[in-house]
C-alpha positions as CSV (number, residue, x, y, z in Angstrom):
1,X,16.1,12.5,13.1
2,X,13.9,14.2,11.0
3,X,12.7,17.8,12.3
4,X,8.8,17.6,12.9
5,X,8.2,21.0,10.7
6,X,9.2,20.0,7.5
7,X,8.0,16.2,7.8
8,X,5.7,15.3,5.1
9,X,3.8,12.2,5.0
10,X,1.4,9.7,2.7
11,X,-1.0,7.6,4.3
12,X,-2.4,4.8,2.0
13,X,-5.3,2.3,2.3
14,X,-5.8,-1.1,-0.2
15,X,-9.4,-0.4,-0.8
16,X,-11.9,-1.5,-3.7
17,X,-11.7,-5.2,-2.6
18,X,-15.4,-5.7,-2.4
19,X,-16.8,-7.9,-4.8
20,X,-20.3,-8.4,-6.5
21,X,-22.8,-8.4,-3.5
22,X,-19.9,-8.7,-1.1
23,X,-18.6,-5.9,0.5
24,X,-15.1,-5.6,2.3
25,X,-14.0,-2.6,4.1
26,X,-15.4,0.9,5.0
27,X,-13.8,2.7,1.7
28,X,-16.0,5.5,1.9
29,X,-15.1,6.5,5.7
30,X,-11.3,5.9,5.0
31,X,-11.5,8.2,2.0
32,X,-12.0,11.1,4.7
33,X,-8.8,10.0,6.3
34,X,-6.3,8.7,3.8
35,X,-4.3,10.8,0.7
36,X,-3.3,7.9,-1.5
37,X,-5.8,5.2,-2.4
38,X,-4.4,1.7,-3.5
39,X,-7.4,-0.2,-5.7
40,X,-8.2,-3.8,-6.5
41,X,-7.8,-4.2,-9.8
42,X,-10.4,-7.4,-10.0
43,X,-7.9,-10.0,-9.5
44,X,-7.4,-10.8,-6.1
45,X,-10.7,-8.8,-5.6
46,X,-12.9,-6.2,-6.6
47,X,-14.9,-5.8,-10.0
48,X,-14.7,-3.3,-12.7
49,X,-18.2,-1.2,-11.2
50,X,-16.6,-1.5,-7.6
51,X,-13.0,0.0,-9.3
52,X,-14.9,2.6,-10.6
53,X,-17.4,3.5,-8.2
54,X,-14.3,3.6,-5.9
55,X,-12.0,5.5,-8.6
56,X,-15.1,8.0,-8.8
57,X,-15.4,8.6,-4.7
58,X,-11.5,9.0,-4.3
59,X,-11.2,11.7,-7.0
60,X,-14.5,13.8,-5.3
61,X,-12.7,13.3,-2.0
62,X,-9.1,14.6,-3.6
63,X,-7.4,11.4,-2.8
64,X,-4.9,10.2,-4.8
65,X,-5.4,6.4,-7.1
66,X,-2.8,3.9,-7.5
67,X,-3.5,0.3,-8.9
68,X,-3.3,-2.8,-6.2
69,X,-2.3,-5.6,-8.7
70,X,-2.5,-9.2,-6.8
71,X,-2.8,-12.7,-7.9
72,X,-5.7,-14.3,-9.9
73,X,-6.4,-15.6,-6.9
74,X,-10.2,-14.3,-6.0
75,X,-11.1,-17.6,-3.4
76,X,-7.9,-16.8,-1.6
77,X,-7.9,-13.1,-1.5
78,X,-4.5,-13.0,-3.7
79,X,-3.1,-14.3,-0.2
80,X,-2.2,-17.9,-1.2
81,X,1.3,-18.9,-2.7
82,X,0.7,-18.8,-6.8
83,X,3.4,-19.8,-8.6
84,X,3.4,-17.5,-11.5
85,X,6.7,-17.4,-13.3
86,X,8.5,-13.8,-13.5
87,X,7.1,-13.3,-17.1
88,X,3.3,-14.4,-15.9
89,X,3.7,-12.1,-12.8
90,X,4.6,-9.1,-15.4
91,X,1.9,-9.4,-17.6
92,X,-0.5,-9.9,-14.7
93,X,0.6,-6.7,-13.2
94,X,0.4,-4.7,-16.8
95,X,-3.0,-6.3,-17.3
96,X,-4.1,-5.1,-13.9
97,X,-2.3,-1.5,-14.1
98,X,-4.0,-1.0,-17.5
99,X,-7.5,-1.9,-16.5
100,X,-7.5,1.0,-13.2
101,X,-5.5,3.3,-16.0
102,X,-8.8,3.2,-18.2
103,X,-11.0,4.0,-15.0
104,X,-8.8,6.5,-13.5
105,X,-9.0,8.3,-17.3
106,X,-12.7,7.8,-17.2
107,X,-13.3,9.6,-14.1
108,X,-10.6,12.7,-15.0
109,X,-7.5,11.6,-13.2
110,X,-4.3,9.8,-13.9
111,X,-2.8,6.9,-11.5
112,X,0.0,7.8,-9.2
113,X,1.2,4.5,-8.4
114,X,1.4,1.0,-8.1
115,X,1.3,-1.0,-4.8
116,X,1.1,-5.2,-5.1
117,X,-1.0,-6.9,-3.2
118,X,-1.0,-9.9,-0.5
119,X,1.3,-12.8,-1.4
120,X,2.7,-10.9,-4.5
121,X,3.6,-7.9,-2.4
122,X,5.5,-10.4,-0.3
123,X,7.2,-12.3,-2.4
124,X,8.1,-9.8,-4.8
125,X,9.7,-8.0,-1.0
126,X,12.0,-10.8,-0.4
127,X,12.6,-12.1,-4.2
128,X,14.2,-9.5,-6.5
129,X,13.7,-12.2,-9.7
130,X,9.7,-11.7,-9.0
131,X,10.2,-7.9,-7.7
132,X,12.1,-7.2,-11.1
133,X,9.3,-8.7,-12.7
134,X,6.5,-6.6,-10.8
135,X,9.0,-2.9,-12.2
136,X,9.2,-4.1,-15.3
137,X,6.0,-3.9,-15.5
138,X,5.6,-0.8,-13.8
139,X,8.4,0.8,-16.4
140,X,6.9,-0.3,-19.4
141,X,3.4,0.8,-18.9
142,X,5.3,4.5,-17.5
143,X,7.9,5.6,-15.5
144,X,6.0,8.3,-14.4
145,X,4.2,5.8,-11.5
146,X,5.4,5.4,-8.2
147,X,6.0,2.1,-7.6
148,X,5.1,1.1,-3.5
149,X,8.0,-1.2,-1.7
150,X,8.4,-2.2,1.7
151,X,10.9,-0.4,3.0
152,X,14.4,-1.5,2.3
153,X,13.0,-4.2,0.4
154,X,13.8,-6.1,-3.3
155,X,10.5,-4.1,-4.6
156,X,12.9,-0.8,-3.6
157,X,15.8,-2.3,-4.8
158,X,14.0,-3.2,-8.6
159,X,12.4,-0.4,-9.0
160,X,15.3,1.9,-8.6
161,X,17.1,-0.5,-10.7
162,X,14.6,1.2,-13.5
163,X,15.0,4.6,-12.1
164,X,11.4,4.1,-11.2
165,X,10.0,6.8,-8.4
166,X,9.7,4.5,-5.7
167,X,7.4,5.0,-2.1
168,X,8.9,3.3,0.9
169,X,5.7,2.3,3.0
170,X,5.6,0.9,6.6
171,X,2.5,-1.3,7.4
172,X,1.8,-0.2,11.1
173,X,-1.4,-2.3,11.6
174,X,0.7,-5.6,11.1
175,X,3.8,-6.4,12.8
176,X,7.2,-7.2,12.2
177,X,9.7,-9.8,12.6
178,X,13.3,-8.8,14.4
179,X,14.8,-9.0,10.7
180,X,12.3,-6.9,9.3
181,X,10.2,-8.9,7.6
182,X,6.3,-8.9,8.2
183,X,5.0,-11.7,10.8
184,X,2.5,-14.1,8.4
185,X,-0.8,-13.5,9.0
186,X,-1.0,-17.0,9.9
187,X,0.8,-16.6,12.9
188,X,-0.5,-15.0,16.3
189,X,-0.3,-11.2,16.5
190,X,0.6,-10.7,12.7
191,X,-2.2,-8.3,13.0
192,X,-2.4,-5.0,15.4
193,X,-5.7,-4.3,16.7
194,X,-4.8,-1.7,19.2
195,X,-5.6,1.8,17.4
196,X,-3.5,3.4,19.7
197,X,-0.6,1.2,19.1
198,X,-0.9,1.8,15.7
199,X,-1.0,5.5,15.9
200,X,1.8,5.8,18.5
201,X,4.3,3.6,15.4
202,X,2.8,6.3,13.6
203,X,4.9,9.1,14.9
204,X,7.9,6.5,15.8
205,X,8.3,6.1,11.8
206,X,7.7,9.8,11.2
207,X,9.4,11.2,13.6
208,X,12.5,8.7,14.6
209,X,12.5,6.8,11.6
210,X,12.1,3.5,12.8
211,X,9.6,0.6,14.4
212,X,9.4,-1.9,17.0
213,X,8.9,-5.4,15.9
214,X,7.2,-8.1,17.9
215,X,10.1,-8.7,19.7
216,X,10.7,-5.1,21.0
217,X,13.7,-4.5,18.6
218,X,14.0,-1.0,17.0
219,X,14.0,-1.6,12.8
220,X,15.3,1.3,11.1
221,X,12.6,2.3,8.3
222,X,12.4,5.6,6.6
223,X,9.0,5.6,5.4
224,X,7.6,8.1,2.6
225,X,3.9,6.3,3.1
226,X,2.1,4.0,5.8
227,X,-0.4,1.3,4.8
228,X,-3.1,0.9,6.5
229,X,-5.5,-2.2,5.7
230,X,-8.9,-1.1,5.0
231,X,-10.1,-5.0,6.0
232,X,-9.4,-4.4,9.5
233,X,-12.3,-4.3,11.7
234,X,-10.1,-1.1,13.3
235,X,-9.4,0.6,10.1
236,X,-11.4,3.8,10.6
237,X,-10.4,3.7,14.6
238,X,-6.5,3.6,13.0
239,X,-6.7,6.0,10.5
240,X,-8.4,8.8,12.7
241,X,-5.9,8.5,15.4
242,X,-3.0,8.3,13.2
243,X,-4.2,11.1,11.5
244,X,-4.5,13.1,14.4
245,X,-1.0,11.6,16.1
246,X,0.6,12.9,13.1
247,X,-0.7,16.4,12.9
248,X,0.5,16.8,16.9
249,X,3.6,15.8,15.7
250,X,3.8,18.3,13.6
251,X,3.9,16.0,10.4
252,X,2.2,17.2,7.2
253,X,0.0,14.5,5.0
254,X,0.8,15.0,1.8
255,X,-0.1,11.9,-1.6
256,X,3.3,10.4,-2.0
257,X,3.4,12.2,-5.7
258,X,3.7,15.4,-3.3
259,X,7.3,13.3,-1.4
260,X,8.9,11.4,-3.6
């Protein structure tokens, strides 16, 4: 168990995913709350005056930017199988990385890291051909990023393959199955709507180092960040009693640059 005084912690948020006239998310109110920021890189969603506009808040707040590569995939939200082959998934994820690189530059700050998106993020979690793909191209554009994985997934298992920094992250707004892998969102009760729920896995991955999945089985996951999903209609409700679960559990928040 990990003592509650020296516990440090990086809360992240996919954010940026508005697009045109459509706006997703309350960005702005999460930026109070969050240290890391993971942006839509204009793929799955988001546009390059939303990227910066969003780039731009996150720097005056003194959050932290990291580039949320997805699928070309903007009718589907990057949440539909694709089909890219490993070397199309590589190149999609440089484009993307190099794209939020120029903003971030732009705006006076650097990117931290690198967290895929939606169907990418999940199959690149359970295949290490596509998650070797996704580090690649994480390692060629600099080893200096953090690359975001699923705890004790392939992501991890690639990018340390590359000696890449690499962020465990537990998603606490979406559940689990018994083997650790996340329910599908088309399923009932992928999603957690219960802000205290959330919160109260909050501590259980800080704290104790694991959380329950659907079932009610304890998963072992040592988390350096948690996601929370800035589409959710509870995202600000989460976020400000995580936030405040963590403190009175004596857990600092710290961007994931600061813990890994």
């Amino acid at each position: 168990m990990v003592t509650t005084d020296t516990r440090r912690l990086d809360i992240n948020c996919d954010m940026g995913e508005s697009f045109g006239v459509y706006k997703l998310g309350a960005d702005e109110e999460m930026l109070d709350l969050i240290t890391s920021a993971n942006i839509a890189c204009g793929f799955h969603a988001g546009d390059p005056m939303i990227m910066d506009r969003t780039t731009r808040t996150a720097v005056a707040k003194g959050v932290r930017v990291g580039a949320h590569p997805g699928y070309p995939d903007l009718l589907g939200f990057g949440r539909r199988a694709f089909g890219a082959s490993p070397d199309e998934v590589e190149r999609y994820v440089l484009y993307q990385i190099g794209a939020l690189h120029a903003i971030a530059k732009a705006n006076g700050t650097e990117l931290q890291h690198v967290s895929p998106h939606g169907s990418l993020g999940n199959l690149c979690a359970a295949d290490i051909t596509t998650a070797r793909a996704v580090a690649n191209a994480v390692a060629r554009f600099s080893k200096s990023l953090i690359l975001c994985a699923i705890a004790g997934s392939c992501t991890s298992q690639a990018g340390r393959e590359l000696d890449l920094r690499v962020a465990e992250l537990a998603l606490l707004d979406r559940n689990y199955n018994d083997d650790g892998t996340l329910v599908p969102r088309s399923k009932p009760n992928a999603i957690i709507h219960d802000p205290e729920v959330v919160a109260s896995r909050a501590v259980d991955v800080a704290r104790d180092g694991h959380v329950k999945s659907l079932g009610g089985k304890p998963i072992k996951m040592t988390a350096h960040t948690i996601t929370l999903h800035g589409d959710n209609a509870e995202a600000v409700q989460n976020a400000v009693l995580v936030v405040s679960a963590l403190k009175n559990a004596g857990v600092r928040l710290a961007p994931m640059s600061e813990i890994v």
